[in-house]
Structure formats: structure tokens, C-alpha cells
PQR file of N, CA, C, O and H, with PARSE charges and radii, in Angstrom:
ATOM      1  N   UNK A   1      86.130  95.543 104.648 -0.4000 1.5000
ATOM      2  CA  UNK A   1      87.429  94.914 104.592 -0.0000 2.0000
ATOM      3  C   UNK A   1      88.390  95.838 103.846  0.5500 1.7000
ATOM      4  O   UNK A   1      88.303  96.119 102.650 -0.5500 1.4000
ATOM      5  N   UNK A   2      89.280  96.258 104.668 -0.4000 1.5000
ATOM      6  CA  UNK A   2      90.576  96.800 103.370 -0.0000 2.0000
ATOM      7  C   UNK A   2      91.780  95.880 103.012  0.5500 1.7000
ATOM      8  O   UNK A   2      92.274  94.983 103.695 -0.5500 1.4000
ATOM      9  H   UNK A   2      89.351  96.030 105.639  0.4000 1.0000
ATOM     10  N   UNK A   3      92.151  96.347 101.707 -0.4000 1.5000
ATOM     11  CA  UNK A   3      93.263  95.907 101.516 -0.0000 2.0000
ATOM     12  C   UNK A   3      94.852  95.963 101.395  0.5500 1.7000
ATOM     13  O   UNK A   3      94.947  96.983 102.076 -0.5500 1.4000
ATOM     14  H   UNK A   3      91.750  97.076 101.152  0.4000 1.0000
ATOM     15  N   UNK A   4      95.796  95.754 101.160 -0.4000 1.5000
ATOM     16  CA  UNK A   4      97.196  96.209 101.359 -0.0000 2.0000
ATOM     17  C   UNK A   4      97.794  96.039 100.556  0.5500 1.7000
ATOM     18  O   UNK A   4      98.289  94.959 100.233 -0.5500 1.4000
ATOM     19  H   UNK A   4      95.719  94.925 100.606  0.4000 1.0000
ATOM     20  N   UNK A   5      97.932  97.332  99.887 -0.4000 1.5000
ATOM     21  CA  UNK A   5      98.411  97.850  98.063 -0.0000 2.0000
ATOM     22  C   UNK A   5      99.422  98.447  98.536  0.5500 1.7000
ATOM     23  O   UNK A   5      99.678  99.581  98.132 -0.5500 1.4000
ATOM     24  H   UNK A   5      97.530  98.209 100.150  0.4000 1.0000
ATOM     25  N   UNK A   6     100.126  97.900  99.377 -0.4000 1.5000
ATOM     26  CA  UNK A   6     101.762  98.071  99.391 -0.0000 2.0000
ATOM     27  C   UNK A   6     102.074  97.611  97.814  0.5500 1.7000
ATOM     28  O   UNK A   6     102.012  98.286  96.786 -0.5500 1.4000
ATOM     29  H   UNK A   6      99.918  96.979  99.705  0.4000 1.0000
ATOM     30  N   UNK A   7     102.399  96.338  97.990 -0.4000 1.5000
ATOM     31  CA  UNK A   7     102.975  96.024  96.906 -0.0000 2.0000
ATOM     32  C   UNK A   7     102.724  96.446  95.385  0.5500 1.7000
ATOM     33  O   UNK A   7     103.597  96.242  94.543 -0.5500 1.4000
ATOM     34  H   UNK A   7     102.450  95.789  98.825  0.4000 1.0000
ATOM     35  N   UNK A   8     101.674  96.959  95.106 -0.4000 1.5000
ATOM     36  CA  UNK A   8     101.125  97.716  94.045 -0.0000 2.0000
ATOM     37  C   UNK A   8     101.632  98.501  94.060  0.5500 1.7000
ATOM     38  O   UNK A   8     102.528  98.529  93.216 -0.5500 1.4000
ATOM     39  H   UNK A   8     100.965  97.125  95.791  0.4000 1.0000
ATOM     40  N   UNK A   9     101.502  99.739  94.981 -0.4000 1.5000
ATOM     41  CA  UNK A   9     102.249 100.885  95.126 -0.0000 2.0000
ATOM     42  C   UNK A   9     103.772 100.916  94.685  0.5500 1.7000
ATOM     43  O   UNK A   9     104.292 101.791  93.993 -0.5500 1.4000
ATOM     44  H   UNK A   9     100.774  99.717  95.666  0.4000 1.0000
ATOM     45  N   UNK A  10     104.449  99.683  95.271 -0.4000 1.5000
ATOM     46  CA  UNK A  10     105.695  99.622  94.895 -0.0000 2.0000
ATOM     47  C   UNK A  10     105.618  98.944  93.335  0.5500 1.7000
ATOM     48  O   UNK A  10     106.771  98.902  92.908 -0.5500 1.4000
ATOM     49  H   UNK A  10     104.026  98.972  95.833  0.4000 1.0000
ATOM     50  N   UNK A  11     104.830  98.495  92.515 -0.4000 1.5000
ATOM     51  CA  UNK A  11     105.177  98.650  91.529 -0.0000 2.0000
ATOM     52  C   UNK A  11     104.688  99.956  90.634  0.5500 1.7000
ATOM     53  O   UNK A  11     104.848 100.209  89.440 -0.5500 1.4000
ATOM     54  H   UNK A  11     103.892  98.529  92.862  0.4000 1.0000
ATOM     55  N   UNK A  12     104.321 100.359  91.224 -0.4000 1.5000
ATOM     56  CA  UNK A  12     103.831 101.419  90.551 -0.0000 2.0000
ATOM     57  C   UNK A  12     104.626 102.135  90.136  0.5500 1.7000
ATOM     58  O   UNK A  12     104.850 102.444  88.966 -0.5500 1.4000
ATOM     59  H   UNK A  12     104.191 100.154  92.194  0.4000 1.0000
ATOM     60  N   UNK A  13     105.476 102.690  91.746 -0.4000 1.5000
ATOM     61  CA  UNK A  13     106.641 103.716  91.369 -0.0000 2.0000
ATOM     62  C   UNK A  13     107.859 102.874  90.823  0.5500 1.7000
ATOM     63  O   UNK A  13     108.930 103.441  90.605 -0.5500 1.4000
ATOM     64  H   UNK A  13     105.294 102.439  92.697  0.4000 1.0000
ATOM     65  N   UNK A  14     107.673 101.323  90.568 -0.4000 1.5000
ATOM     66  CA  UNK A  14     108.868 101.058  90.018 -0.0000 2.0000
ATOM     67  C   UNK A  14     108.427 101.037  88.341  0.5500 1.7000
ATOM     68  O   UNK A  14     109.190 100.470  87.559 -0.5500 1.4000
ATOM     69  H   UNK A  14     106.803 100.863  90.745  0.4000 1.0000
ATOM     70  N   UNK A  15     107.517 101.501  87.974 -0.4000 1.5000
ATOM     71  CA  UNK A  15     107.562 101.594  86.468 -0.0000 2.0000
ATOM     72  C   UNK A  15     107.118 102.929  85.843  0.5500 1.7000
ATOM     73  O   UNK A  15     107.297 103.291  84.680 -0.5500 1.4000
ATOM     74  H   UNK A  15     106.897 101.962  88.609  0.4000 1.0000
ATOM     75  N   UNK A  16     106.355 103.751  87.083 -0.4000 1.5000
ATOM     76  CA  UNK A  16     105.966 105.325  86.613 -0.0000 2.0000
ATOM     77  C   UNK A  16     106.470 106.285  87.405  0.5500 1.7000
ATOM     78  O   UNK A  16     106.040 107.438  87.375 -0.5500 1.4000
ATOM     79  H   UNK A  16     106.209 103.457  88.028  0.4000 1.0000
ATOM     80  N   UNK A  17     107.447 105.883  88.200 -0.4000 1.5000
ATOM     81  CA  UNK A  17     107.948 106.776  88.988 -0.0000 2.0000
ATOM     82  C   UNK A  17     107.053 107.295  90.275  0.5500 1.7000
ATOM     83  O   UNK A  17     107.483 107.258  91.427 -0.5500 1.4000
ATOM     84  H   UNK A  17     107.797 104.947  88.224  0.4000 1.0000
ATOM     85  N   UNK A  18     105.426 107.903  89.823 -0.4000 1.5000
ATOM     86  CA  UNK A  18     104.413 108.627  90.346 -0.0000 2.0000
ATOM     87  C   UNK A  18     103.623 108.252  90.162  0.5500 1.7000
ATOM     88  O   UNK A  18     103.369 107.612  89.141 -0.5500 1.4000
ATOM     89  H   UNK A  18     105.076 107.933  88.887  0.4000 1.0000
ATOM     90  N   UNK A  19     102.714 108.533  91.270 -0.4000 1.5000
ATOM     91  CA  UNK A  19     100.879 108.231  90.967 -0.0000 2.0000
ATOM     92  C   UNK A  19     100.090 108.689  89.834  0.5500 1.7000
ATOM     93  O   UNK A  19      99.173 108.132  89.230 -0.5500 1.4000
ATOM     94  H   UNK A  19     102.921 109.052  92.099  0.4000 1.0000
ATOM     95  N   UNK A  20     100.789 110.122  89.634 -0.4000 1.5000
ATOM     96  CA  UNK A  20     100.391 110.688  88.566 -0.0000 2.0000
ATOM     97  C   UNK A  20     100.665 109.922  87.464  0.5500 1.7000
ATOM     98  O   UNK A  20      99.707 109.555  86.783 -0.5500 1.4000
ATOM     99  H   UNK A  20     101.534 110.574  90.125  0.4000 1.0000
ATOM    100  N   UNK A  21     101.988 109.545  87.089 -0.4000 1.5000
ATOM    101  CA  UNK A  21     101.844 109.546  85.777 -0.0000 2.0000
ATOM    102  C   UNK A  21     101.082 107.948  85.153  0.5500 1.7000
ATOM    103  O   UNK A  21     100.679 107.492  84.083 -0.5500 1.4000
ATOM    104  H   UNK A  21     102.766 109.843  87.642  0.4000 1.0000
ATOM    105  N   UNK A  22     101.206 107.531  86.543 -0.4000 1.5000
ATOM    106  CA  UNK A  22      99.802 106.002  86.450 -0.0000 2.0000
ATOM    107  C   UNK A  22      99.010 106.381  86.772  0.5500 1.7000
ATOM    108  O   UNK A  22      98.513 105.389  87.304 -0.5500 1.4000
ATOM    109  H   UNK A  22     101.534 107.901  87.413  0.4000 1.0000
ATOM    110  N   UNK A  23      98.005 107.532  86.999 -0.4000 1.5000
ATOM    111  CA  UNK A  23      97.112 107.387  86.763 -0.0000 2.0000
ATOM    112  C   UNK A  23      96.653 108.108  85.344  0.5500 1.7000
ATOM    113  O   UNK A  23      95.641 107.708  84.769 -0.5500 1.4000
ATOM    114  H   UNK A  23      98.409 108.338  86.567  0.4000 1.0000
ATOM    115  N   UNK A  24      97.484 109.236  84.789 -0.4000 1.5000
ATOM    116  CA  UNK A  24      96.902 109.323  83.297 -0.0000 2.0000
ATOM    117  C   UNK A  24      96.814 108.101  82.159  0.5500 1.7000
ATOM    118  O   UNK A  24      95.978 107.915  81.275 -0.5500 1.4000
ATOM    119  H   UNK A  24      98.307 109.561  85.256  0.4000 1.0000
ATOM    120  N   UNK A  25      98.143 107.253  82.573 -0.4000 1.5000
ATOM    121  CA  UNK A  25      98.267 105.676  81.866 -0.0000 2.0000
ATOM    122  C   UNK A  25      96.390 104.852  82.173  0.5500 1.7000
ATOM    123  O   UNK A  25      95.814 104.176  81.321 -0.5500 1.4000
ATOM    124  H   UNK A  25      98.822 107.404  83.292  0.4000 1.0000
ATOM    125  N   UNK A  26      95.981 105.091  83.176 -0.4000 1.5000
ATOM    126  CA  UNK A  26      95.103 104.500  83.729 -0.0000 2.0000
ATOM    127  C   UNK A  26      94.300 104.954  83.323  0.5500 1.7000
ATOM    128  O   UNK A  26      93.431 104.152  82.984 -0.5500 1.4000
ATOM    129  H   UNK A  26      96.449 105.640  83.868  0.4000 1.0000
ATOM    130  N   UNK A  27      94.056 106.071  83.125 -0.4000 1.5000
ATOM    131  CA  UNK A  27      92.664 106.876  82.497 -0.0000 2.0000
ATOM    132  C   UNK A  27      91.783 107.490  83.789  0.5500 1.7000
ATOM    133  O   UNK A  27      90.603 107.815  83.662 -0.5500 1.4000
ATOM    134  H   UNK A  27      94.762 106.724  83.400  0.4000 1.0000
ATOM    135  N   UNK A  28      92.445 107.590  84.914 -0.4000 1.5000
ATOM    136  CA  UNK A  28      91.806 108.501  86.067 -0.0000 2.0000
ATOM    137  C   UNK A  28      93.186 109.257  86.873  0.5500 1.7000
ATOM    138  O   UNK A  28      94.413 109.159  86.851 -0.5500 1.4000
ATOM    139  H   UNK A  28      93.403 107.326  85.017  0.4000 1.0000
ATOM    140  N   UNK A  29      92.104 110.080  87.600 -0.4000 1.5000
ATOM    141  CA  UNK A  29      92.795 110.906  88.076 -0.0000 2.0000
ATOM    142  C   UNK A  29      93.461 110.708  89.560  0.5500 1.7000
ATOM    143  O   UNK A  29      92.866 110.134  90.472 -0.5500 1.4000
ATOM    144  H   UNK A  29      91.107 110.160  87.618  0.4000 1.0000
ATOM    145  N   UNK A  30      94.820 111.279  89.679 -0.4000 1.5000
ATOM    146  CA  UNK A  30      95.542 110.971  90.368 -0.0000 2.0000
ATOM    147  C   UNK A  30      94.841 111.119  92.222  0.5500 1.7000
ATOM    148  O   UNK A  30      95.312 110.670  93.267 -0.5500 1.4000
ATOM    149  H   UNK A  30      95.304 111.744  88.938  0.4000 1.0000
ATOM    150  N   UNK A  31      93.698 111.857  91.993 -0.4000 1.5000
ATOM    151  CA  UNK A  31      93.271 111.600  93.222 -0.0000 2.0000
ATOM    152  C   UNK A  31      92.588 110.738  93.513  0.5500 1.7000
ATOM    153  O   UNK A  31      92.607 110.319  94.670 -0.5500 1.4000
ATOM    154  H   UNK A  31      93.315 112.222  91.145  0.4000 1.0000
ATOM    155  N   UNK A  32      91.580 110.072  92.347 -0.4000 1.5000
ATOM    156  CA  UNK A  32      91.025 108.765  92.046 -0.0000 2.0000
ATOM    157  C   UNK A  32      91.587 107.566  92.545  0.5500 1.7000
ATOM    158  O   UNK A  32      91.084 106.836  93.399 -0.5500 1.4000
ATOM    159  H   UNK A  32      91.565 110.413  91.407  0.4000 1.0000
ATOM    160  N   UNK A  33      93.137 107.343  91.698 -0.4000 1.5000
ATOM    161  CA  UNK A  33      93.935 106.751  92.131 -0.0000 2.0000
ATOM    162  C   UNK A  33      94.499 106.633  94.035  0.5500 1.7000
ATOM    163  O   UNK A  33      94.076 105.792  94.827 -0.5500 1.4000
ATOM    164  H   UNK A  33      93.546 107.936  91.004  0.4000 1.0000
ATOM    165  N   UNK A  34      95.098 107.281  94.217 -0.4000 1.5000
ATOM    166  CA  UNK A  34      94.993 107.628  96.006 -0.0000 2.0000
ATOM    167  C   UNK A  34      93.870 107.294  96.291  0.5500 1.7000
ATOM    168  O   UNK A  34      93.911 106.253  96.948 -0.5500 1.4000
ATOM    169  H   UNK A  34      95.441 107.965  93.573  0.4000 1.0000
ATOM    170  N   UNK A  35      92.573 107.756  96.085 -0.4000 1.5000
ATOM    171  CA  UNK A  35      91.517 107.250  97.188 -0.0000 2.0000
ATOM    172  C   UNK A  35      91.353 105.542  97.549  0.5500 1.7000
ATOM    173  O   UNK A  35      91.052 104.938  98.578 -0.5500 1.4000
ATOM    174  H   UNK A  35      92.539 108.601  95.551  0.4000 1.0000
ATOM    175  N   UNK A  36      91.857 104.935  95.593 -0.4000 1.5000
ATOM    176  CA  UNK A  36      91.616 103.298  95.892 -0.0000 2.0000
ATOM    177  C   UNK A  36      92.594 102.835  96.412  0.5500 1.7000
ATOM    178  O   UNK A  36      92.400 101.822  97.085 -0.5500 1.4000
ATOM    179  H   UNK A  36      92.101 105.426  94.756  0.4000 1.0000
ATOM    180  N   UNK A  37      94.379 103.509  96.291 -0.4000 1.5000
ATOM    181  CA  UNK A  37      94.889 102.538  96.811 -0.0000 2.0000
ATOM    182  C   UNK A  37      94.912 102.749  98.508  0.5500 1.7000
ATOM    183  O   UNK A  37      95.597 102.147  99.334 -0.5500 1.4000
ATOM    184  H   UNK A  37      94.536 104.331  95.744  0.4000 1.0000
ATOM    185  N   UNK A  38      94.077 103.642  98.677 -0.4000 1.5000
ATOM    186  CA  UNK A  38      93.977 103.605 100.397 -0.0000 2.0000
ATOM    187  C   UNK A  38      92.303 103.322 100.932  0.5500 1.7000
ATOM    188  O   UNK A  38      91.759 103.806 101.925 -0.5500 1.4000
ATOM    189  H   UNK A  38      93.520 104.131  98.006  0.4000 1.0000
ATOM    190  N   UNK A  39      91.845 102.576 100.128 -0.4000 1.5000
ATOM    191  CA  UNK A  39      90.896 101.852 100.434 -0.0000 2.0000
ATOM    192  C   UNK A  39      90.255 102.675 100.949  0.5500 1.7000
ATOM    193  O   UNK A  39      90.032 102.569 102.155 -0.5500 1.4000
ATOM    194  H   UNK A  39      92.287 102.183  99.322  0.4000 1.0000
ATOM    195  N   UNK A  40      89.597 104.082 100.000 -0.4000 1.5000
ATOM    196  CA  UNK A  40      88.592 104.986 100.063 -0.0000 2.0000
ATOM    197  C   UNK A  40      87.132 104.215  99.090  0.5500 1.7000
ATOM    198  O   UNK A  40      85.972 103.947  99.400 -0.5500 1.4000
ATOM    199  H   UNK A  40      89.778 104.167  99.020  0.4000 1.0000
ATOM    200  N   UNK A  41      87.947 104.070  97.825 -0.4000 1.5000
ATOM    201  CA  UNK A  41      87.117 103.578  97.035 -0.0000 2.0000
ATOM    202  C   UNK A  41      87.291 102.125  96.410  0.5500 1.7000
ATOM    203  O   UNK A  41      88.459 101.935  96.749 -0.5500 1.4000
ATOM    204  H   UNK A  41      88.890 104.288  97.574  0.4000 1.0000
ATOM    205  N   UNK A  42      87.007 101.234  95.883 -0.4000 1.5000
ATOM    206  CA  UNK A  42      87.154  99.801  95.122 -0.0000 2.0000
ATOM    207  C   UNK A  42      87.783 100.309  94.009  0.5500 1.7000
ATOM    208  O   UNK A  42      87.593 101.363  93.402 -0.5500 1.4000
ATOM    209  H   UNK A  42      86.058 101.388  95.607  0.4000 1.0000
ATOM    210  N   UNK A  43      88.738  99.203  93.786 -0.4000 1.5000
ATOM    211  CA  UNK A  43      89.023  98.871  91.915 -0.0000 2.0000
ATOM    212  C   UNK A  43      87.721  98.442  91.429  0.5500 1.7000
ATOM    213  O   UNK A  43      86.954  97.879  92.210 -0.5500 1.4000
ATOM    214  H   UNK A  43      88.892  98.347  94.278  0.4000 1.0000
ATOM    215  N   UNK A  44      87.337  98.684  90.013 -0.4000 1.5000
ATOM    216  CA  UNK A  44      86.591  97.786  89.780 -0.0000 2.0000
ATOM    217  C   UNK A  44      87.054  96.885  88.675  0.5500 1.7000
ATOM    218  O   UNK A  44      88.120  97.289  88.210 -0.5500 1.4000
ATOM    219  H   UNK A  44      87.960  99.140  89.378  0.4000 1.0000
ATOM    220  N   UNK A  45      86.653  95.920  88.169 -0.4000 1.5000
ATOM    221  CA  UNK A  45      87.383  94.677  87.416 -0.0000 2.0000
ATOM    222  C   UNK A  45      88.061  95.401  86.336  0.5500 1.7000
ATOM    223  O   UNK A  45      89.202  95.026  86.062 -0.5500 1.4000
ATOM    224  H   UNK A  45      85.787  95.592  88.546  0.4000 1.0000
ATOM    225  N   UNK A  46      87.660  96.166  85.819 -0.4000 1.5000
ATOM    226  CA  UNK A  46      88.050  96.758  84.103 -0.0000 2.0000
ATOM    227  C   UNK A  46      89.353  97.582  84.894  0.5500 1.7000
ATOM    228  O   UNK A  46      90.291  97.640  84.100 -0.5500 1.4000
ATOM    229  H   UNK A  46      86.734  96.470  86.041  0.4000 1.0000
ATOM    230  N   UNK A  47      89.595  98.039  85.816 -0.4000 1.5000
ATOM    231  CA  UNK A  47      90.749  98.956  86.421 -0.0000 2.0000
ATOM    232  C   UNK A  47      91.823  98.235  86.514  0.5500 1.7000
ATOM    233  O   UNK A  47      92.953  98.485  86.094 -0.5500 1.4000
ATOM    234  H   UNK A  47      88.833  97.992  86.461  0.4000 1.0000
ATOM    235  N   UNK A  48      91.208  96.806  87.406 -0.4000 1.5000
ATOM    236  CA  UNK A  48      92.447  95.687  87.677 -0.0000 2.0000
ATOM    237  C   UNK A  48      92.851  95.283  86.542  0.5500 1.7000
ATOM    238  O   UNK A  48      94.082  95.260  86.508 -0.5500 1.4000
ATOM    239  H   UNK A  48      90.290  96.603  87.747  0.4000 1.0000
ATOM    240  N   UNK A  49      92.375  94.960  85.611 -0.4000 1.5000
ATOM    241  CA  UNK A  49      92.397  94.490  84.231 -0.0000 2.0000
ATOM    242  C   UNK A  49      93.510  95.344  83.563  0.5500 1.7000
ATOM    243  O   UNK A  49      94.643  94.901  83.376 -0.5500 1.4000
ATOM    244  H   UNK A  49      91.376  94.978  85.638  0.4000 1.0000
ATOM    245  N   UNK A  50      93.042  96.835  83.150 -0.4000 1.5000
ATOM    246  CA  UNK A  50      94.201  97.533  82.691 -0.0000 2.0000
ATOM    247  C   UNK A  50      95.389  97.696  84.112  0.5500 1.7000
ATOM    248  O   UNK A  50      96.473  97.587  83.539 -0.5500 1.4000
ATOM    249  H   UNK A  50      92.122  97.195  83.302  0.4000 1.0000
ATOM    250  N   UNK A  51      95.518  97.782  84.766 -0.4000 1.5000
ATOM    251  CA  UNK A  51      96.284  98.236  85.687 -0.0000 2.0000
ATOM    252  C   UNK A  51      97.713  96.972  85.699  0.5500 1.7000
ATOM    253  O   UNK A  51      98.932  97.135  85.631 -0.5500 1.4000
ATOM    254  H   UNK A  51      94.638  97.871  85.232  0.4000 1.0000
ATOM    255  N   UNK A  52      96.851  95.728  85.819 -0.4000 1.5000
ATOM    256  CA  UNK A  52      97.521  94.523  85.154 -0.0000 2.0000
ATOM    257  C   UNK A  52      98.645  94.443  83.829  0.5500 1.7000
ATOM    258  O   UNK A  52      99.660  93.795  83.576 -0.5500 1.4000
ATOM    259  H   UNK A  52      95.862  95.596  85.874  0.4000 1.0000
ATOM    260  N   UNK A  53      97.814  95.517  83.148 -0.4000 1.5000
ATOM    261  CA  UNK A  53      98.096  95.141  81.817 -0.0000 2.0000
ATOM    262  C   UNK A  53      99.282  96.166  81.619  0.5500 1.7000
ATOM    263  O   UNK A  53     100.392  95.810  81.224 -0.5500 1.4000
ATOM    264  H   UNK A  53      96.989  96.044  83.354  0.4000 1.0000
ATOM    265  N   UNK A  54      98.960  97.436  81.921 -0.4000 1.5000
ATOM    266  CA  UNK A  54     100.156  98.284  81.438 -0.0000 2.0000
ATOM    267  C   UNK A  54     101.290  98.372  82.795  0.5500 1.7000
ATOM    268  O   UNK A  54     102.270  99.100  82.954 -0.5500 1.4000
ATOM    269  H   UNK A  54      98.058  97.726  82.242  0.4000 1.0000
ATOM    270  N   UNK A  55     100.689  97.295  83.679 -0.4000 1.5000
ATOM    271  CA  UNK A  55     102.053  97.274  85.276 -0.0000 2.0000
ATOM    272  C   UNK A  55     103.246  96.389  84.328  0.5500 1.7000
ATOM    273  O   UNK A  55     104.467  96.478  84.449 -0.5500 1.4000
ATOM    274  H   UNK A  55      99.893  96.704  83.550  0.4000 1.0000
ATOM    275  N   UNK A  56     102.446  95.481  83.318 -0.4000 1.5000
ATOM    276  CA  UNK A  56     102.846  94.068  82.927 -0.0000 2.0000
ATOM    277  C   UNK A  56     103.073  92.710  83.814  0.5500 1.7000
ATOM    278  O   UNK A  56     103.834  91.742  83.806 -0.5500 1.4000
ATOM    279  H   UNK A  56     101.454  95.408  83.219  0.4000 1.0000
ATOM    280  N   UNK A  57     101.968  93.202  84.584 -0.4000 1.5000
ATOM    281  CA  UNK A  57     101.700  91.685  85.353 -0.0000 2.0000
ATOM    282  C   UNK A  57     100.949  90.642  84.844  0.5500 1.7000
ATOM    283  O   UNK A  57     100.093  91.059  84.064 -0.5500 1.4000
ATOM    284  H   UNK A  57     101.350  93.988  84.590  0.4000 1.0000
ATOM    285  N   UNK A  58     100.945  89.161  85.025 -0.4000 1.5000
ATOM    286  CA  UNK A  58     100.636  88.373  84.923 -0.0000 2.0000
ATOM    287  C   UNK A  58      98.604  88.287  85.295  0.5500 1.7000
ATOM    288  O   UNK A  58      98.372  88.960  86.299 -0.5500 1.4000
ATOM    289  H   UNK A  58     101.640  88.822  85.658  0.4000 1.0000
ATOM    290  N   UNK A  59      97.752  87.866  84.910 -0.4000 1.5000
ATOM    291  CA  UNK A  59      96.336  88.058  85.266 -0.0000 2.0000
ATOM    292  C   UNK A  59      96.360  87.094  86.341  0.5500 1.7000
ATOM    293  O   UNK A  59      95.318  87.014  86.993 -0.5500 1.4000
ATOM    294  H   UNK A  59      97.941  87.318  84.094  0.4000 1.0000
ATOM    295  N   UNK A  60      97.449  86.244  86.711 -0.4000 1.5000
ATOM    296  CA  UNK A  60      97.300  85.583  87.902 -0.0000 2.0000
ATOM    297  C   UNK A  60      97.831  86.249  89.211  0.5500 1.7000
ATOM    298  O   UNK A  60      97.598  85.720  90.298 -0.5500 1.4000
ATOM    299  H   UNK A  60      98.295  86.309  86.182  0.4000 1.0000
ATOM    300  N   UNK A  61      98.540  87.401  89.109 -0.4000 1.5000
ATOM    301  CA  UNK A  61      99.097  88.281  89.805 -0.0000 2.0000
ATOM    302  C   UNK A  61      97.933  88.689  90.615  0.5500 1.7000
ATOM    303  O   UNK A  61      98.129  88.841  91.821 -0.5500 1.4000
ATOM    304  H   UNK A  61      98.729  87.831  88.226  0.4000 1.0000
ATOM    305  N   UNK A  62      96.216  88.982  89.923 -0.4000 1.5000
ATOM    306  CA  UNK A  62      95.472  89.690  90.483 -0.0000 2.0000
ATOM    307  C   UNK A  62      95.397  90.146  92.332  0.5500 1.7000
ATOM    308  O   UNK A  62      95.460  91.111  93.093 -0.5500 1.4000
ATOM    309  H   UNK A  62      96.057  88.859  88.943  0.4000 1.0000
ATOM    310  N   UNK A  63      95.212  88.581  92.296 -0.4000 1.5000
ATOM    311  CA  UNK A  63      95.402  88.116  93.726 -0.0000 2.0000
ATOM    312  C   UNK A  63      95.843  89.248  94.669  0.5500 1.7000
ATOM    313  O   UNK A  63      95.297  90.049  95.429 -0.5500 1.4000
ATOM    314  H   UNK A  63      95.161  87.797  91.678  0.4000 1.0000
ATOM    315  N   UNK A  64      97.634  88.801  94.086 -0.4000 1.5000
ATOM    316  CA  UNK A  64      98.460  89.459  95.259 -0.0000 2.0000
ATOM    317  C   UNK A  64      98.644  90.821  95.629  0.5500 1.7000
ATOM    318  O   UNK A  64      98.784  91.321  96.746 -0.5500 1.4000
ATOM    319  H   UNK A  64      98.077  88.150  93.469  0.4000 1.0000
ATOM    320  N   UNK A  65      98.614  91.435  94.270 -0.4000 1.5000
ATOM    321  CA  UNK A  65      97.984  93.008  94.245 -0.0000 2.0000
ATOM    322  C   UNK A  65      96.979  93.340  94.878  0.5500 1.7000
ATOM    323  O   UNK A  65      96.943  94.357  95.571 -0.5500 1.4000
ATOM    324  H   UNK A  65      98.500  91.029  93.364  0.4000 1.0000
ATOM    325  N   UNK A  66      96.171  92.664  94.757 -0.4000 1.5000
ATOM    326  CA  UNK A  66      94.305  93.671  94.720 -0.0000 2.0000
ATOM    327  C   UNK A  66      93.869  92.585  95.571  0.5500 1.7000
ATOM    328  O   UNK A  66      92.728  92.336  95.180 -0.5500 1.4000
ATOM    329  H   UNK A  66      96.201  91.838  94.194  0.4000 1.0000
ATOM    330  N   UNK A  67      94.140  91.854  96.462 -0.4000 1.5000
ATOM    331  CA  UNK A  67      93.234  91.095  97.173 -0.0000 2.0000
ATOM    332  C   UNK A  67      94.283  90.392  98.721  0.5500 1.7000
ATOM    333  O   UNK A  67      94.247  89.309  99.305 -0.5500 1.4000
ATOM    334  H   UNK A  67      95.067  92.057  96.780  0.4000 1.0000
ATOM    335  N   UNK A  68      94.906  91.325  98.863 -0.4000 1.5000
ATOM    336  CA  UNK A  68      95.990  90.941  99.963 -0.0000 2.0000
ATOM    337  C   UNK A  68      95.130  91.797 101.246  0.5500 1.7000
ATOM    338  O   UNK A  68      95.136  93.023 101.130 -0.5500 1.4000
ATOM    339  H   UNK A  68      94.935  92.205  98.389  0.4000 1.0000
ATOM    340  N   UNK A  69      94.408  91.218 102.438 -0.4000 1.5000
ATOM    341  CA  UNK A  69      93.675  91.636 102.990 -0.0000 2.0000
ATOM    342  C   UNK A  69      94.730  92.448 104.159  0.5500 1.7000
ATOM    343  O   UNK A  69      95.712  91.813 104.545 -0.5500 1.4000
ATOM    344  H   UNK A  69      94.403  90.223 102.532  0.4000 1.0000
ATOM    345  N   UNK A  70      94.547  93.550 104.584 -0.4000 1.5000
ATOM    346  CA  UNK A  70      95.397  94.134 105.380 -0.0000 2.0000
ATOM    347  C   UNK A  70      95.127  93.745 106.887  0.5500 1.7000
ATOM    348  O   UNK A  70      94.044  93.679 107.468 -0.5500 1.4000
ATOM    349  H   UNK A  70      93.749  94.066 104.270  0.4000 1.0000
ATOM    350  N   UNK A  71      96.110  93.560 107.255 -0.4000 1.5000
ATOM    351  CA  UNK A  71      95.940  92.750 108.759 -0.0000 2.0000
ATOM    352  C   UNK A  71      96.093  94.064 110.240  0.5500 1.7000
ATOM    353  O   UNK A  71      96.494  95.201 109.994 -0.5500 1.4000
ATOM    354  H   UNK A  71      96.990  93.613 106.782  0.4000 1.0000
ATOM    355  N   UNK A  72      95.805  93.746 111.300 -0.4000 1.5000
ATOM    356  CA  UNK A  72      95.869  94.887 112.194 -0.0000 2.0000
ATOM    357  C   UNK A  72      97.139  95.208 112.230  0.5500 1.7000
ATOM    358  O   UNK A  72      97.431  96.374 112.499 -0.5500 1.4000
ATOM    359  H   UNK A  72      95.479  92.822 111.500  0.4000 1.0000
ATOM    360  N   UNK A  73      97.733  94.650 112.078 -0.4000 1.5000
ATOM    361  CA  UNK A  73      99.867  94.646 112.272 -0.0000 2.0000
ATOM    362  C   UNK A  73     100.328  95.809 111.035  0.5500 1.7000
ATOM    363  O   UNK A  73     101.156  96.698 111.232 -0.5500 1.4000
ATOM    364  H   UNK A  73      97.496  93.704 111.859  0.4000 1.0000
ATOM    365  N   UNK A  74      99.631  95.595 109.797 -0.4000 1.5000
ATOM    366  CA  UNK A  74      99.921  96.711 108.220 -0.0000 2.0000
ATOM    367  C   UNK A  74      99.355  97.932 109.153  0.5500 1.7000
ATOM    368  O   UNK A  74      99.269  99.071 108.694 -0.5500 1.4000
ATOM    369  H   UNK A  74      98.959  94.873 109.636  0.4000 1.0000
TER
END
């Protein structure tokens, strides 16, 4: 199953500008980063967790970020 980290993406660059500079915030590397949000590799809980935390989203947000299933139409 993949998912559709549009909307992640767009917050991303609306608070770091770049992948890069979320992913040093994140503690991995910017290719790390790219592989999950194109559904190479999984978040795993402790990622969503900080990723949550320094986006400043809500822990009920998880959802819509990290679990928006991508449809044939995305």
C-alpha cells in the first residue's frame, strides 16, 4: 500500500523551506527522507512522533499526514 505525503511535503517546505533542512531537524538524511516520503521506505512511529513534533502538528494530525492512502487518480 502507498501513501500520499503530499500534504506533508507541503508542510514541510512551509516551515523548512527544504528536505534538507528537515531532515537534519529529523535526525536523517535527506535521502532517507525522499525515499519515505515516496513510499520507498516506512516512517516508523518514533519518526512520526518527532516529525509531528517539530512540523508542530497536533498527534491527532497523524492520520492525515502519514496514513492518507494514495488512490490510482494521485
Amino acid at each position: 500500500m502507498s501513501y500520499d505525503y503530499r500534504k506533508l511535503c507541503g508542510k514541510i517546505k512551509e516551515k523548512y523551506g527544504t528536505q534538507e533542512k528537515f531532515s537534519k531537524e529529523l535526525g536523517l538524511s535527506r535521502t532517507t527522507v525522499n525515499q519515505k516520503l515516496n513510499n520507498k521506505i516506512e516512517f516508523t512511529q518514533e519518526e512520526m512522533t518527532k516529525t509531528v513534533k517539530i512540523l508542530d502538528l497536533a498527534v491527532n494530525d497523524i492520520p492525515e499526514y502519514f496514513f492518507c492512502v494514495k488512490s490510482l487518480e494521485n
